[in-house]
Every structure is written in structure tokens, then in C-alpha cells.
N, C-alpha and C positions, 0 to 999 in steps of 0.2 A: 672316613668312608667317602668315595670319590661319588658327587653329584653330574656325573657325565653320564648323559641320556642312552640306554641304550636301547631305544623304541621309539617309534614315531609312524604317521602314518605316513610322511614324503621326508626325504631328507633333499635339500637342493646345495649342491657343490657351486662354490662363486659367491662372493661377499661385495660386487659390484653394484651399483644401481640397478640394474636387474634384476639379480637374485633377491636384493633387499625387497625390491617391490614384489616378487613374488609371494615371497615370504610374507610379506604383509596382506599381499589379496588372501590367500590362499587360508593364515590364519582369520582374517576378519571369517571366510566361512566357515567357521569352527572346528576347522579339523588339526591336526597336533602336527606343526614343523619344524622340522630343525636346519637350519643354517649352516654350515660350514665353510667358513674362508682361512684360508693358510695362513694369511699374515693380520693384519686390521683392514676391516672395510675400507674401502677405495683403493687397496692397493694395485689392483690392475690399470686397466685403461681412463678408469669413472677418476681417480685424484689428477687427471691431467687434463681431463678433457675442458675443450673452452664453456660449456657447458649451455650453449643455441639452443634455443627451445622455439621451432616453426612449427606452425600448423602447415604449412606448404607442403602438396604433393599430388603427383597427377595419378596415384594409386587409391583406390576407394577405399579399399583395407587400411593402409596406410595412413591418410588420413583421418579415417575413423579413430587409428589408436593415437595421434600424434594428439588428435582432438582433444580423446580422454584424459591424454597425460593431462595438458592444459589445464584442463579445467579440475583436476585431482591437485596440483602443483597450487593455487591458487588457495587452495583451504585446506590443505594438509598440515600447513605448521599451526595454525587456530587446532586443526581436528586431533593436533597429537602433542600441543604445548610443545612446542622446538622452532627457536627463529631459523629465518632462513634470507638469503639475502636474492629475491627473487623480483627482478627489474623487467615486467612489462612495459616495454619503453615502445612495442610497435617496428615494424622491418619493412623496408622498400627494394622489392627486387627491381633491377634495371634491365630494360629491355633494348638489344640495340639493332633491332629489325622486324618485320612483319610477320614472322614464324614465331619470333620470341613472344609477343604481344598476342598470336593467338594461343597459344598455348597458357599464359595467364591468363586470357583468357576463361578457358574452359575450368583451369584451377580454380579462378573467380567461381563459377556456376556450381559444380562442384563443393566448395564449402559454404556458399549462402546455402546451398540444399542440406548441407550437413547442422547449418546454424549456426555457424560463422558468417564473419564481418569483414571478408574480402572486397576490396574493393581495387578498380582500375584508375589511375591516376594518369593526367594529362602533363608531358614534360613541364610543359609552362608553370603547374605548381610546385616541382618537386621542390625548388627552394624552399617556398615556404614551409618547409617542414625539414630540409636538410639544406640549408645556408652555404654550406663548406663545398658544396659538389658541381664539377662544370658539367654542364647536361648538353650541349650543342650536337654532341652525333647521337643522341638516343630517341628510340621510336615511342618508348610508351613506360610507364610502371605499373607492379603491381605493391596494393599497401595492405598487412594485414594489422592492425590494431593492437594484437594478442599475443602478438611476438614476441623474444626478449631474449635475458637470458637468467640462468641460475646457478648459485653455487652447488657443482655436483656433488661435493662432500656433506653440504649440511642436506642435501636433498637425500642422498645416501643411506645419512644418520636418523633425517628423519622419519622417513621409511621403517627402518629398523626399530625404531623409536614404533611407530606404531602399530609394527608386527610382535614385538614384546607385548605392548597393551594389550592384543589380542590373545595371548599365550605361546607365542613361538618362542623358541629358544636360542639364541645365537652363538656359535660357540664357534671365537677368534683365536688367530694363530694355533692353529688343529686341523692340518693338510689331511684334504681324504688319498688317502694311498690303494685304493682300487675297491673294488667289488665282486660279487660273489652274488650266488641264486642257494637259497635254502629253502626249502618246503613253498614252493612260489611264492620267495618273499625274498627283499634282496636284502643284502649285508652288507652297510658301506662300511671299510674299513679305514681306519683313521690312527695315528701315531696316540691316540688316547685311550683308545678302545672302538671296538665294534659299533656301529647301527644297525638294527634290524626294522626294514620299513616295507610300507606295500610298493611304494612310489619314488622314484626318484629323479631329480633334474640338475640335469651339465646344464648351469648356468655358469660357466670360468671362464668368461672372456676370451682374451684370445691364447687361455691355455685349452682351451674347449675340445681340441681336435686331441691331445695329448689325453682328457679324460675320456675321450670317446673309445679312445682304445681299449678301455677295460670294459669296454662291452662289446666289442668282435666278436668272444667265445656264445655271447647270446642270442647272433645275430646280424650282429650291428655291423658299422661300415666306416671307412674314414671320415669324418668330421669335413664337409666342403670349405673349405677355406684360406685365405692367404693375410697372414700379418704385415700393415702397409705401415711405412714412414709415414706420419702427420704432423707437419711442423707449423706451428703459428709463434708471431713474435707481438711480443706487448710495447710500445714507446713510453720512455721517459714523458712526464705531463708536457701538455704544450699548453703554451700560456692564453692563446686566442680563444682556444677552447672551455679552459677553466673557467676564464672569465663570462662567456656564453652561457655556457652549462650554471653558471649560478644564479642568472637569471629565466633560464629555460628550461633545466633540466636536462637530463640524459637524452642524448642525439639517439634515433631509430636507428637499429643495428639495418647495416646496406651493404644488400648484395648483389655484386656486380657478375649472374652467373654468365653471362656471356663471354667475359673475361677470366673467368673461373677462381672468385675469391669471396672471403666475407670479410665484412669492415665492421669494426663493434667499437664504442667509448668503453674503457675502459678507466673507473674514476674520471681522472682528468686526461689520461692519455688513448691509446689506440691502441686495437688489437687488431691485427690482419692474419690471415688465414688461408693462404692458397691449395688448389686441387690440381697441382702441376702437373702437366705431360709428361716428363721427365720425373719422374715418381719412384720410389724403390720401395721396392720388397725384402724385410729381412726376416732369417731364422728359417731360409729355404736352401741353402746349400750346405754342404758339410765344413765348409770353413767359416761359416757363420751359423752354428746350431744355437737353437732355441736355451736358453738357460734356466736350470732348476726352479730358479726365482730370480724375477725382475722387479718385484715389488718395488713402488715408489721410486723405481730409475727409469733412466728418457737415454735415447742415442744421442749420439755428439750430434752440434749442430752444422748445419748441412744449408748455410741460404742462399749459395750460389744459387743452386737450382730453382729458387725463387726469384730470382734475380729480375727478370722479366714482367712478372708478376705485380713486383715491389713496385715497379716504376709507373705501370700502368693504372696501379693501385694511387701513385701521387698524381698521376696525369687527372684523375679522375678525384680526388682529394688533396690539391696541394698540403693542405693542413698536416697531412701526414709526413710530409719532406721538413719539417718547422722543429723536431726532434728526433733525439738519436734512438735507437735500438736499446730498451732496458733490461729485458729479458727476452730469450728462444725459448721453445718446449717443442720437444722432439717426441712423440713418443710414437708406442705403438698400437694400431686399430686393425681391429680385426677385419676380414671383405669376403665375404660371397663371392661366387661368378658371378650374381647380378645384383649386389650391395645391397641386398634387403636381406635381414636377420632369419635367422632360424627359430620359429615357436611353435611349437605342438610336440605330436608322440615323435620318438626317436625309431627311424624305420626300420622296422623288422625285429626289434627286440620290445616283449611285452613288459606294459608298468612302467616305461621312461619315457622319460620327456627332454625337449632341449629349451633350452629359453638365450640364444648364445649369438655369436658375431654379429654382435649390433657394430656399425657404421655409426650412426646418430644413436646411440644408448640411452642418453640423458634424455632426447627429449619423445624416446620411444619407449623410457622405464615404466613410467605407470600405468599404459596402454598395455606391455606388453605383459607388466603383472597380471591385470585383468584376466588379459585371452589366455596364457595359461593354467590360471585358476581353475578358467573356464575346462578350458582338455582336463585338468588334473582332477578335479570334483565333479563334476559334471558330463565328460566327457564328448563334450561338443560347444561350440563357441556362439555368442550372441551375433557376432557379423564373419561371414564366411571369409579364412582367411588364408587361401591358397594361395596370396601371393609371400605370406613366409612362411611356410608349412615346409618341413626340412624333408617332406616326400617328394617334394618338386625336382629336386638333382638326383640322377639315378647313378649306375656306373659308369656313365660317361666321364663321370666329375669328379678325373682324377687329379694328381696334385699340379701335375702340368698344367692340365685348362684352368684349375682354381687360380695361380698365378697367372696365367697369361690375362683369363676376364678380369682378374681382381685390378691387376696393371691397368687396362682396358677403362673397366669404371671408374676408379678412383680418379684418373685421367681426364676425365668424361662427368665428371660427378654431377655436375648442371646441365649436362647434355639435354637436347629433348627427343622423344622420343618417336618417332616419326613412324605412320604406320606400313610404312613397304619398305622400312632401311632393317638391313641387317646388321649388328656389330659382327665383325671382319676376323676378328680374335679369336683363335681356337676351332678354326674350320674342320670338318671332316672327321668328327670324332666317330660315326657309324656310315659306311657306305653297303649300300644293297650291292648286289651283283651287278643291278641296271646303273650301278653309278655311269659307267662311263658311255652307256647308250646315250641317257639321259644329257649328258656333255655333247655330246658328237650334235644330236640333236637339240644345242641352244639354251638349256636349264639354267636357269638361274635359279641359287639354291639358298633354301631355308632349312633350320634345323627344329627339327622337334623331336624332343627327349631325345636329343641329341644326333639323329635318326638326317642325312643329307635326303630333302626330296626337294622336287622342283617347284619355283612359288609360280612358274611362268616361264617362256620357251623364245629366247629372243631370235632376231633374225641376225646377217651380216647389218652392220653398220646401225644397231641399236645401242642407243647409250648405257652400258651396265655399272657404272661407276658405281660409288655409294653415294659419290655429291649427289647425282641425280635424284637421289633418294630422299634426300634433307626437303620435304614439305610434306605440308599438311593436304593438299591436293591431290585429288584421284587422278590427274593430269599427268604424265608420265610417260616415259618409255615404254612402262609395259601394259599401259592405258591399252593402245591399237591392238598389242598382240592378245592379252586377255579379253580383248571382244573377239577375236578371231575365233578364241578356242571356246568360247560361249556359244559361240554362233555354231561352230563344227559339235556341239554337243549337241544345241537346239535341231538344226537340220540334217547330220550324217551322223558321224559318230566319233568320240572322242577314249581315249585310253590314258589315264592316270594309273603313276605309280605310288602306293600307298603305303612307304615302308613302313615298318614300327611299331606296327597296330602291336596293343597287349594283347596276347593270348592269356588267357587261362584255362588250368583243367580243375576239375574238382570231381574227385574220385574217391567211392568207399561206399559200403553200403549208407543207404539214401541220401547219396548227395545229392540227387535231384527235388529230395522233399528239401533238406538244409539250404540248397540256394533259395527255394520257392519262400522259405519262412523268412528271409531278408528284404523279400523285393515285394512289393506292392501289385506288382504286375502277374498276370494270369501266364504263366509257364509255355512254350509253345510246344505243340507235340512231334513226335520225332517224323522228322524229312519236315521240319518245316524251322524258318526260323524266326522272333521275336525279341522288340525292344523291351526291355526290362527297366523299372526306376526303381531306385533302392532307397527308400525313407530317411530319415532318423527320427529319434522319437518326439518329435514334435513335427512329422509330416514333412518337414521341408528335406530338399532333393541334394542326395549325398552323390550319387551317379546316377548314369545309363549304360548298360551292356547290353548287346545283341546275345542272346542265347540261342543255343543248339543244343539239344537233347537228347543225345545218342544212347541214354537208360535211364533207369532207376539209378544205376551206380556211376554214372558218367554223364556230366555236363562241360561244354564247351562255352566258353565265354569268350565272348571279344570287344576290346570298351580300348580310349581314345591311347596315344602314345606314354603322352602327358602321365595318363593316371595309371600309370603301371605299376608303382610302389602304393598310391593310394588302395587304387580297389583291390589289388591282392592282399593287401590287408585286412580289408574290408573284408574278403572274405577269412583270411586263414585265422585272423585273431577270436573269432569267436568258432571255430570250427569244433565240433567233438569229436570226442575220441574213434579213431579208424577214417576219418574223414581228411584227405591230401589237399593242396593246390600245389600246382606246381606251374612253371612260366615257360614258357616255349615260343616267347616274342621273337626269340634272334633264330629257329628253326623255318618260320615259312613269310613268304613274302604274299603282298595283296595287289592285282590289277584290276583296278574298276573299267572295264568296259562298256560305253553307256550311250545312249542316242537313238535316234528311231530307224536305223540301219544296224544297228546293234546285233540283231540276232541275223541279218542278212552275214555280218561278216564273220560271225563266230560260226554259223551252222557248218560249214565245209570245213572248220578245223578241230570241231567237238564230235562227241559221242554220247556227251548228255541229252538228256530231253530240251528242249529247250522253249517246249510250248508249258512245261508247268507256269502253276500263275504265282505272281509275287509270293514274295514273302514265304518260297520252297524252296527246300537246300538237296544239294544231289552230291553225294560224298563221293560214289565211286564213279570212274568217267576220267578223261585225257582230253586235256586241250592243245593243239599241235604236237601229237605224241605223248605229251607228258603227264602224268598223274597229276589230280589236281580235285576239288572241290570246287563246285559253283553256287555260290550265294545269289537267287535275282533278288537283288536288292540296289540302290541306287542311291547317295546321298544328294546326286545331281539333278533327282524330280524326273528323270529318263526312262524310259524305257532302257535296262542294264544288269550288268552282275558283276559280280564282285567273284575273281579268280582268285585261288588261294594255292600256293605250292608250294614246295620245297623252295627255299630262297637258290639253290642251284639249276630250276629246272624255269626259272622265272624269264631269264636271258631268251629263251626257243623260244616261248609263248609270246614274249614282248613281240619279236622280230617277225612270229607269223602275225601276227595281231598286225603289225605296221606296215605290213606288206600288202597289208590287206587293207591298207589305206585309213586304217584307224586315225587320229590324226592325235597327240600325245599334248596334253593340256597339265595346270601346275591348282596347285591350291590357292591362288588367287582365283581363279576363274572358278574353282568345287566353290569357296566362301562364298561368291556372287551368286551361285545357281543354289544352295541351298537354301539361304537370305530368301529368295525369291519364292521359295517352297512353304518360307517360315520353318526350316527345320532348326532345333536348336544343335547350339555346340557348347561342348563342358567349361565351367567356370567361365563361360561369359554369358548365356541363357539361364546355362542348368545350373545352382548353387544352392547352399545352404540359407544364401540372404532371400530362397523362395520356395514357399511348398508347393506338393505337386499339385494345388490345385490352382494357387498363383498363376504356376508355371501353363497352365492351360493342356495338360497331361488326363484330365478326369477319364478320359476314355480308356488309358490302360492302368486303371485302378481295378484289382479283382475286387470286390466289398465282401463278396462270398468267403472269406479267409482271413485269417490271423498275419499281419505282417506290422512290422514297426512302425507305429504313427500312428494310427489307426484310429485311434479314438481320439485324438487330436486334429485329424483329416476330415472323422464323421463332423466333429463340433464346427468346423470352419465351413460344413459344407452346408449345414442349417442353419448356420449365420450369414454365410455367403463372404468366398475371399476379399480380401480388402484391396485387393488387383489383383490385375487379370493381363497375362501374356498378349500381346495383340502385333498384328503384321503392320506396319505404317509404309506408305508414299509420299516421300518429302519434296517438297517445290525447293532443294537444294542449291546451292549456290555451285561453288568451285570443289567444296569438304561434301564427303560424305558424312554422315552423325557419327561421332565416336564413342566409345564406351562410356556411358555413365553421362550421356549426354542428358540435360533436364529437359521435362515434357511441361509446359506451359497452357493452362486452358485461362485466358484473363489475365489475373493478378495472382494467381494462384500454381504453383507446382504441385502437376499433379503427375508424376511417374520419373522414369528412367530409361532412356537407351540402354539395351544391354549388348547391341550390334549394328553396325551397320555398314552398308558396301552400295555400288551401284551395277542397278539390275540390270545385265544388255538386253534379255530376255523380252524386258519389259519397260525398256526406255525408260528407268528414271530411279532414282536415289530410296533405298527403300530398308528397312530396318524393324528388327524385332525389339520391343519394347515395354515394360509392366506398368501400368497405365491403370491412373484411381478406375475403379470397377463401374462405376457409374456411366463411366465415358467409352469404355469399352465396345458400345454397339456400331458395327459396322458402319460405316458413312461419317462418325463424328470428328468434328474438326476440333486438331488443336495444334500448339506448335510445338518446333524441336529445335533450342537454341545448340546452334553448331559453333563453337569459336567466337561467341557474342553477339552471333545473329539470330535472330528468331525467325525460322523458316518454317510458312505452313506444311500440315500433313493429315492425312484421314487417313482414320482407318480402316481397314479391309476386312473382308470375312476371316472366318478360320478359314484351314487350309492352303494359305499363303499369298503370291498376286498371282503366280503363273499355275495353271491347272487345277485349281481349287479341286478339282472333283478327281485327279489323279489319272485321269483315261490316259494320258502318256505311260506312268509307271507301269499299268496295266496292260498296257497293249500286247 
């Protein structure tokens, strides 16, 4: 009688470092997993990989999980009796200019706040700690301690090793061969037999998009991603080294991202590693398809294309020139459009989850065990983690853009990320109607949810390059013109184009009670409209949607680009029976017209009222002839409204609007002017790493009603938050504060930037920020280290620095 499991409550497809660690969180919380890999553990990407383990990254999330690995990685072979051969030896990023150094910078700041032991290093020492390296053209280092590397195989095993301990079950060489929905429960099927589970997670590497397909008929969607060439090569031992190393130990793995490679000891020799320009993609054409199994095979070796690389790599290590080439490893990795992994629910199909194209795998395994433990049992994560939530790429991300970005990144892998540069790669995946106004008149364009709108409006003879773009500095090209169009917002009137906004509808009897039991926020009544915040069950803040309420059986929602696959799920996955949502983003278009001439230049081309007061909506009405809805509402702190129409009728409106001396402004200048208001924006104010009373929301909490959190909101608000949302005013240098910038009162860190921009409004550098609650009263001084400087700032009342009291909006 066959002991092959035919029940479980999650089955996870992929026998990788990933899947293993899943499987291991997921058992430690005592719920029943079953494993399944095709061939033996490692056989995907995890038995090739070089197996880096950096805490380094300028992502919060990111670093959060890279952390955990670490520190999980460190007492897991004790925690599960399994050696492992795991060399914290310490890593030295090399920095070879003043962007690069700021940027370690902030990295620094960032993990001391995490509790990590980053530190900045002055050229003058790097010998002492790496001997072999000529440093004469480098600006600065960063040193992390904790660095290293690990065997991915015995890390793999020992994973597995300790998800058995806890009850899981692993069962090797046993391909799952697709899936199937019975009684809402899914069936994986497998060359053994059936699984019947409540849960299931594509964790298969970079077969991932190949198992994604068997969940189309559920939902589902193509798997974002492209399989990249990764070639690293190991040297024959060099003798200078041997002998070094056996008085010193293992050299600090060094990486030179400016020249785009990693240098590691390997025993007595070297392993080098490059993220070449010239990069390939394979298993995307038809004359090179994917194959049934790859298990434990690597591509021919390919080192021309390192070529460059190589040399640089001696220039900067002769030690390396001193031995030949002992082994290549070609294999293949899997890439996102923006090489951060895919972890949480699998969008739009209920009960899956993905755990899959990990980039760095190995040193993302145990982190990324955790968070989806966390979705899979729990259904919500300890640190908000939208920057690899596989809702983040919509339909835009088809297999075309996946390669082109994946090409892009891999390319780029040590890039930095610079806050007004665009990557170039894959333009123009959604264009409005207003694309090509918006051109004639000077846009320079950014993409959200794929969605072309303008960041800013250049003139002849403005520098629009991308070099332009490479600083950390608010200095700029489009410095002049985005004070222009602040200015034209602040004194006449200003018109943005808003493409992309999510709609949703939610229809059926009482869909207006079913959204109201989500949201924490008091419902707003019909002709009128209202922000909404929607909990989770521990109070902290999943979104914000503007609602309209045209019945009992009919709610309108409108929430940011970005979260269109998010909050529709939000809503459809718990919906009951008779109750729809359906998405109607790509049917109408939005034009915010906004300024204290605002209704001087709308009045002679409308028919709406235009003396109601904020926060009223007026559905039936024409603006330059054309049907349309008027939202006054303003994200720009203006006296304004927000236009809504058929994306065909958007063209007539734009052109009376601009005739009418509107003056057309980009989302650099909306970010500034709401900054200034303190209004927040999703997943960089608003997130799950804060509740709504953190977030400084208390006022549109209904308390009179039943909504999620609830009594986790009441508890925090008798104990009192343990921070509190606040506007700040920075004595700023050349940077504005960027995300996840550290608040300083003393010796002591006491908060986080979670924004910031510079206010024309208001002359001067200004930023929303969560700040220890004590310190929170108006007026009190602390600092806000920008790039390694400590810049004073106080702070401001609610209500933000420009109109605290709103009489603009209101006007």
C-alpha cells in the first residue's frame, strides 16, 4: 500500500531554497505540508548558484527579509543538527564617485536602524582589510560584517531537514503535472497520485511561469518573467593567496558595483561574477524553447561576453591575473521587470500563493519563507511587503516588457536608483488619448501601472537626457520648470492629466453595507464623495479609496494606479454571494483642474454647479460639450476638481481647459504640492508597517460600527500609538529626505521618513514622517539624516505647512 499523501493543508510545487524554506516556516506553524520537486532538491537554479548572502539593499522590505535570512542562516544547522559550510567572512562594496557613496550611505542608515552593523569606510583603510586591491580612483566604501557566503545545497537540505522535524513531508522526483478546483479545494496532480489541499504555492523557479499556467482557467495570469544567462567563473588556487589566507583567513567577499561584478575566495582561489551589459536571455524564442527538465544542467560557456569585465576585475585585483580559469557555471536565473521576487497570494485566483523568481534566492530563502508563511497562515505579513507582492505588475507585463526590463536589470544590477531617473526599457505600454497633447506640449514621462503620464512639462532647449537624471539632488532640469507649475497651481490654475486611476464598481444587493464592513471609515452619502481606509485585522492600513455612493446596490470606488490588482481583490475575495466588482480603469480618463482661478476658467465651459462645497460630486453635467463627472476634490491642497470621462471625450475637455489658459503640470509638481498639505500616498505613507492611528487617520475612523481591526485600533488608542504621522520642515542641504530616511532626537532614532520632496509653496524641504509619539507636538526639534547628514527639522501642526485650516480647498 502506497504511503503517498493524498491531503495536506498547502502543497508548494519547487524543491529550491525557497520552496524548502517555505516549507519549513510554514510547518514550524503546525499546519500539514507537502513539498514536491521533480527531480532532488537543488535541481533548479539553488545547485548552481554562487550562493552571496548580503544584507545590502536600498529596499526596506528587502532588507528586512535578507536580514532574517541572516540571522536564521547563522543557527539553523545547530537548530536542525545538519552542517553547513556557511563563511561570514564580511563584504566591501566599492564606491567610485559621490552618488555612489551617497547612496551607501543611506544603505548604512537604513540597516543600523534595522540592527545591523553597516558601516562607511575611508579608502585609506580598505587595505587593511583587503591587501590585494588597488583603490587610487575610489571615492569611498561601504563594509557590512555579516556578509558571506553559503553552500546553497547544504542550506537547501538543511531547510528541509528542518521542515521534516516539524511534520512536513517531501516528496522527491514526483513532477506536479497541473491542477484542478474541487469542492474549493485544489487538487495538485502529480505522476503518483492526486493532492487534495486548501493551499497551494508555485515555488518552481524559473519553471514558475510554466506552472502558472495551470492556474489561468482560475483566474490567473502569465507568470512575469524572463530566464537570464548567469555566468560566474572559479580560478585554479593562487599561491599568494593560500599562503595569506592561512595566516588571515578568508578575504571579505568585494564588490565592485560600479564596475558591475562580485569577487569572492573561493578555498584558495577566486570566484568572479559579472552583471554584464551584453546579457542574454534564454528559453524566449522558438528556436530556443524552454526544456521539459534542466535539472542539474548549466549553458555552454559564454566568457567573451565577460570579457571586459574580467579585466577590470584584474585591474582592480591583479591577484586574479596570477591563475588560470578552473571552472565556468553558466546557468539560469530567473528576472522580474524589476528583479525583485514574487511573494504573496497569486492574483486573482483564490488559495495560491507564489514564493518564485528570486534573482538572489539563496540569500532571500529564509526571509522569504517567513513572509509567506506569513500570507499562507495568517494572511497578512509582519512587514508590509509590496515591494514583491506579485500584484504589483498588471497587464501591462507581457512577455515582451518582461524581457526587455529583465535585460534592463540584470544589466543594471548595481545600478542606483536615482529619484527622477526613469529606466528607458519598455516605454509606452499604456497611452491615454492625451498621449500626444501631452508631447506637443513638452511631458516628460513616467509610467505607473504602466499607465504614460507626465512627471513634468520641459521647454525648448531643456536637458531631458536620462544622464541628467543620475543624482541624488532636487537640482535639475526639471527643478525650474516644476517650480513654474507649483507656482501656476499656487496663483492661476493648473491642469494634470491623471491616467490610470483604478476604478471599481461593486454591485448587488448591499454592496454599499459589504464595502462599509471593510473600511473603517464612515461611508459618504450620495452626491457626495469620501476617503475611505480599509484596515486589516490588527488595525494597520491595507489601502485608501475615494468612494461614491450612487445606492444601496451600487458603490463606486477610485484608489491609486498602482493598486489595481491589490484592492480589487481586496474587495472581490471576500465578497458574498450576488455581490460583483468589476474594473473599468481603461474606460475613463481623470483631469484635475486645480488653482484659485479654477472655477473662473471651468465656469463658461460647464453646466455643473460649481458653487457646491468640497467633497460633492455631480455625475450628470458636460464640460466643453462633453459628458463627464465633477469630483471637487484636489490632491493639490487647491481650490479644484477632478474631471472624469470617457477616455475619448478627454481630448475636447483637455484643449477647452488649455485654451482657457490652464497651464498643464506633471506628477513631480502633484508630489510637491501634496507633501505640503501632508496628504499621504499609498505604500510610501499608507502601509501595513502602520496603523490608522500611527498613520494619523483617527478622524475618519467611524468607532460607531463593526469594521476590521477594531478592537485592536480600540486597544492602541487607550494605550496611545507608539507613533504618530507628523509633517516636518528640513534645513536641507542639496537632497531632499528620501524614503526610509532616519529621524534622530540625540543619540537616539526615533522615527522614519516615509516621503519627501521640496515645497515651492513654502520655500523649503519638507516631508511626512512616523516619529516616536512623544516627540510628535508641533514645534519639536529633531533631525533627519539625508545621505549621511544630519539635517535639522520641526515639526509642524496637522494639517500640513501650506493651509493648515484648508480655506484654499474650500474656497
Amino acid at each position: 500500500m502506497s504511503d503517498f499523501p493524498t491531503q495536506a493543508r498547502v502543497v508548494i510545487i519547487g524543491g529550491g531554497a525557497v520552496g524548502a524554506s517555505c516549507a519549513y516556516h510554514i510547518a514550524k506553524e503546525g499546519w500539514e505540508v507537502v513539498l514536491l520537486e521533480k527531480n532532488e532538491l537543488t535541481a533548479g537554479s539553488t545547485w548552481h548558484a554562487a550562493g552571496n548572502c548580503p544584507n545590502f539593499s536600498t529596499s526596506w522590505a528587502v532588507m528586512n527579509m535578507q536580514r532574517y535570512s541572516l540571522e536564521l542562516y547563522r543557527r539553523l544547522s545547530d537548530e536542525v543538527d545538519y552542517p553547513m559550510n556557511y563563511h561570514v567572512t564580511g563584504s566591501i562594496r566599492l564606491g567610485h564617485g559621490k552618488e555612489r557613496v551617497m547612496e551607501f550611505e543611506r544603505a548604512c542608515s537604513m540597516g543600523n536602524y534595522q540592527g545591523l552593523s553597516l558601516e562607511m569606510m575611508q579608502v585609506s583603510d580598505l587595505k587593511d582589510r583587503y591587501p590585494f586591491m588597488e583603490t587610487h580612483d575610489l571615492a569611498g566604501a561601504l563594509y557590512d560584517p555579516d556578509d558571506g557566503d553559503i553552500d546553497p545545497a547544504q542550506l537547501t537540505q538543511a531547510l528541509a531537514r528542518g521542515a521534516r522535524q516539524a511534520g512536513a513531508r517531501i516528496e522527491r522526483f514526483c513532477p506536479a503535472t497541473g491542477v484542478s478546483r474541487s469542492n474549493d479545494q485544489w487538487v495538485v496532480h502529480t505522476d503518483k497520485g492526486d493532492i487534495t489541499c486548501e493551499k497551494v504555492v508555485n515555488a518552481a523557479g524559473y519553471y514558475a511561469q510554466r506552472v502558472g499556467e495551470w492556474f489561468k482557467p482560475y483566474g490567473g495570469r502569465s507568470v512575469p518573467m524572463t530566464v537570464m544567462s548567469h555566468q560566474y567563473f572559479l580560478t585554479e588556487p593562487v599561491a599568494e593567496l593560500e599562503a595569506w589566507s592561512q595566516e588571515n583567513g578568508k578575504l571579505p567577499l568585494l564588490r565592485d558595483v560600479d564596475s558591475s561584478y562580485y569577487l569572492r575566495q573561493e578555498k584558495f582561489g577566486l570566484n568572479l561574477g559579472p552583471y554584464e551589459r551584453n546579457c542574454k536571455a534564454h528559453w524566449v524564442t522558438p528556436d530556443d524553447p524552454m526544456p521539459e527538465d534542466f535539472s542539474f544542467q548549466l549553458y555552454p560557456d559564454d566568457l567573451e561576453r565577460l570579457e571586459w569585465y574580467i579585466e577590470d576585475a584584474m585591474a582592480r585585483v591583479p591577484l586574479l591575473g596570477q591563475s588560470g580559469v578552473g571552472r565556468v557555471i553558466n546557468g539560469p536565473i530567473p528576472y522580474t521587470p524589476d528583479g525583485l521576487p514574487l511573494i504573496g497570494p497569486m492574483p486573482g485566483v483564490p488559495e495560491a500563493y507564489e514564493a518564485c523568481v528570486f534573482t538572489f534566492g539563496i540569500t532571500q530563502a529564509g526571509g522569504a519563507g517567513k513572509v509567506l508563511a506569513e500570507w499562507v497562515t495568517e494572511g497578512q505579513t509582519e512587514w508590509d511587503m509590496w515591494a514583491v507582492d506579485p500584484r504589483r505588475f498588471t497587464d501591462y507585463a507581457d512577455p515582451a516588457y518582461c524581457q526587455a526590463k529583465a535585460m534592463e536589470v540584470y544589466g543594471h544590477e548595481y545600478a542606483m536608483h536615482f529619484p527622477h531617473h526613469r529606466w528607458p526599457a519598455a516605454p509606452d505600454r499604456k497611452l491615454s488619448p492625451l498621449h500626444g497633447r501631452l508631447q506637443a506640449a513638452g511631458a516628460v514621462f513616467g509610467d505607473y501601472n504602466g499607465w504614460e503620464r507626465a512627471n513634468w512639462f520641459a521647454k525648448p532647449g531643456d536637458d531631458t537626457s536620462e544622464e541628467a537624471t543620475h543624482t541624488w539632488a532636487r537640482s535639475g532640469p526639471w527643478a525650474p520648470r516644476v517650480q513654474e507649475e507649483c507656482e501656476a497651481v499656487r496663483d492661476h490654475c493648473g491642469i494634470l492629466a491623471i491616467s490610470g486611476f483604478t476604478r471599481l464598481k461593486v454591485e448587488g444587493p448591499g454592496a454599499r453595507d459589504y464595502v462599509d464592513s471593510l473600511t473603517a471609515s464612515r461611508m459618504p452619502g450620495e452626491g457626495r464623495v469620501g476617503l475611505c481606509y480599509f484596515p486589516d485585522g490588527r488595525g494597520r492600513i491595507l489601502t485608501e479609496m475615494t468612494a461614491m455612493v450612487h445606492g444601496p446596490d451600487d458603490v463606486g470606488l477610485i484608489t491609486a494606479a498602482v493598486a489595481q490588482w491589490h484592492d480589487a481583490e481586496l474587495l472581490w475575495r471576500q465578497a458574498p454571494e450576488g455581490i460583483t466588482v468589476t474594473d473599468h480603469s481603461d474606460a475613463v480618463e481623470c483631469l484635475l483642474v486645480t488653482g484659485p482661478k479654477a472655477r473662473e476658467i471651468l465656469g463658461p465651459l460647464t453646466d455643473h454647479d460649481l458653487t457646491k462645497p468640497w467633497l460633492s460630486a455631480s455625475f450628470e453635467g458636460q464640460v466643453a460639450g462633453r459628458p463627464c463627472a465633477l469630483l471637487r476634490v484636489s490632491f493639490a491642497g487647491e481650490l479644484g476638481w477632478e474631471i472624469h470621462c470617457a477616455t475619448e471625450d478627454a481630448p475636447a475637455i483637455w484643449d477647452a481647459v488649455t485654451e482657457a489658459e490652464a497651464k498643464p503640470f506633471g506628477m513631480f509638481a502633484l508630489n510637491a504640492l501634496r507633501l505640503e498639505k501632508g496628504y499621504r500616498a499609498w505604500k510610501g505613507d499608507l502601509s501595513t508597517d502602520y496603523t490608522l492611528l500611527e498613520g494619523g487617520l483617527d478622524r475618519f475612523i467611524d468607532w460607531s460600527k463593526e469594521f476590521p481591526g477594531k478592537a485592536a485600533l480600540a486597544a492602541e488608542k487607550q494605550q496611545g500609538p507608539v507613533k504618530g504621522c507628523v509633517s516636518l520642515q528640513i534645513d536641507a542641504g542639496e537632497c531632499d529626505a528620501p524614503y526610509m530616511a532616519t529621524l534622530w532626537k540625540g543619540d537616539e532614532v526615533v522615527g522614519e521618513v516615509t516621503s519627501g520632496d521640496w515645497g515651492h509653496r513654502v520655500g523649503g524641504s519638507v516631508a511626512l514622517a512616523m516619529l516616536r509619539s512623544d516627540l510628535t507636538a508641533p514645534g519639536s526639534e529633531i533631525e533627519v539624516d539625508i545621505f549621511g547628514t544630519r539635517c535639522p527639522a520641526r515639526v509642524h501642526p496637522v494639517g500640513g505647512l501650506w493651509d493648515p485650516r484648508n480655506e484654499r480647498i474650500r474656497a
